[in-house]
C-alpha distance (Angstrom), angle and dihedral (degrees) to the residues before:
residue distance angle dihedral
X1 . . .
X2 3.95 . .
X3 3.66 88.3 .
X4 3.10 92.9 50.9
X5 3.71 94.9 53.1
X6 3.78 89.7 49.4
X7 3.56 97.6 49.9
X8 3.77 91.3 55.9
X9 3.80 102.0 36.0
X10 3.85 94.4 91.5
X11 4.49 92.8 50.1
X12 4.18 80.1 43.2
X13 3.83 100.6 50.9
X14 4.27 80.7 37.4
X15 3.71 90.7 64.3
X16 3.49 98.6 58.6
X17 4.02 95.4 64.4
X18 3.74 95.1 94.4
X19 3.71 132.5 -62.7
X20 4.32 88.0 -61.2
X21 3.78 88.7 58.1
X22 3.89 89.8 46.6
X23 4.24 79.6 57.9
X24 3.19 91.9 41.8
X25 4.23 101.5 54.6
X26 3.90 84.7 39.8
X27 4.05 90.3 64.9
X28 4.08 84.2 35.4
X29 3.89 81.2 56.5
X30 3.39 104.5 51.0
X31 3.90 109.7 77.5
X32 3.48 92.0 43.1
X33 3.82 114.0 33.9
X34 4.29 105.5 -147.3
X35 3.46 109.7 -170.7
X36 3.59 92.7 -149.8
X37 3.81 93.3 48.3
X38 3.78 84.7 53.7
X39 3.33 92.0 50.5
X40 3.70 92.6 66.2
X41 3.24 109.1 21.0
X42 4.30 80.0 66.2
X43 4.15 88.5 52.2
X44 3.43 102.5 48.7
X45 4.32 88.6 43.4
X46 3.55 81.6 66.3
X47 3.58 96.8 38.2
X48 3.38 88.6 58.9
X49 4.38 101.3 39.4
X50 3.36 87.5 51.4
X51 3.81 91.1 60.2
X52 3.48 96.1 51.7
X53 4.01 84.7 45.0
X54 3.11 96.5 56.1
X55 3.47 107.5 35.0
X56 3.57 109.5 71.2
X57 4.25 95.3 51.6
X58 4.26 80.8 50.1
X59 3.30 93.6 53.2
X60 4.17 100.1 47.1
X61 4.31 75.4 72.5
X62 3.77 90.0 65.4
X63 3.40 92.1 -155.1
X64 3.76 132.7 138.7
X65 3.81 100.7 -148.2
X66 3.90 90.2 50.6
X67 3.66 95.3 46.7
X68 3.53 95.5 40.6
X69 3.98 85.9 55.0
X70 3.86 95.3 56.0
X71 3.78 86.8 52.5
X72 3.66 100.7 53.5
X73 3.79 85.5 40.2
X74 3.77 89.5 61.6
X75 3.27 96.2 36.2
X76 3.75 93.6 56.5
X77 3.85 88.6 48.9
X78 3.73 88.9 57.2
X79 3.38 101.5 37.8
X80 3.93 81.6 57.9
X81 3.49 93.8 56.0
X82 3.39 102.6 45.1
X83 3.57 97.1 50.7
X84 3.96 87.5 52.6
X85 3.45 87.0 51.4
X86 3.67 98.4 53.9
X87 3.62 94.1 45.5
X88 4.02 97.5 58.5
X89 3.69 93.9 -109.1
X90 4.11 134.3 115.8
X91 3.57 108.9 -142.8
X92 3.62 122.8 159.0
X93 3.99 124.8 -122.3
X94 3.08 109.9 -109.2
X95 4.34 128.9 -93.5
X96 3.83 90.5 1.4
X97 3.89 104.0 40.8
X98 3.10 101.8 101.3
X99 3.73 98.2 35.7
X100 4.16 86.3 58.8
X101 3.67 85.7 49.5
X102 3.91 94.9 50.4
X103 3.91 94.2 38.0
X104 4.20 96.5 50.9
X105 3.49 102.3 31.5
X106 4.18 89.8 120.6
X107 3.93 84.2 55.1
X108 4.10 94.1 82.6
């Protein structure tokens, strides 16, 4: 399992760099399927999808204070993510972890 882990730390940590880096690990992933890699690469797809979800209906408030919360909302997602990804480990974001990892499971 720590091989594993190793092997796929560098296509994990590359899926956090913005919604191209998601693409990016996801081609990475495909010849040779790392659960770990998976792991993240299917958290920080819906990290991302859910900012571009929700981010239009925010911003038809035009509000600062509700914009700015959707930002440090996401950000704290990430910032969860990436730090479990750079320690080794696979935990789940959390309130939609384990719907990301339900809902793009055919991804990788």
């Amino acid at each position: 399992m720590k091989n594993n882990i190793e092997e796929g730390k560098n296509i994990a940590i590359v899926s956090h760099i913005t919604i191209i880096g998601t693409i990016i690990a996801i081609i990475m992933n495909n010849d040779k399927k790392n659960a770990f890699a998976s792991f993240h690469i299917r958290q920080t797809l819906g990290i991302f999808l859910l900012f571009f979800a929700l981010g239009y209906p925010v911003g038809l408030f035009d509000d600062w204070m509700i914009s700015s919360s959707l930002y440090i909302f996401i950000f704290i997602l990430w910032s969860y993510s990436f730090v479990s990804a750079l320690q080794g480990q696979t935990n789940m974001i959390p309130l939609l972890g384990g719907f990301f990892q339900k809902f793009f499971k055919n991804v990788t």
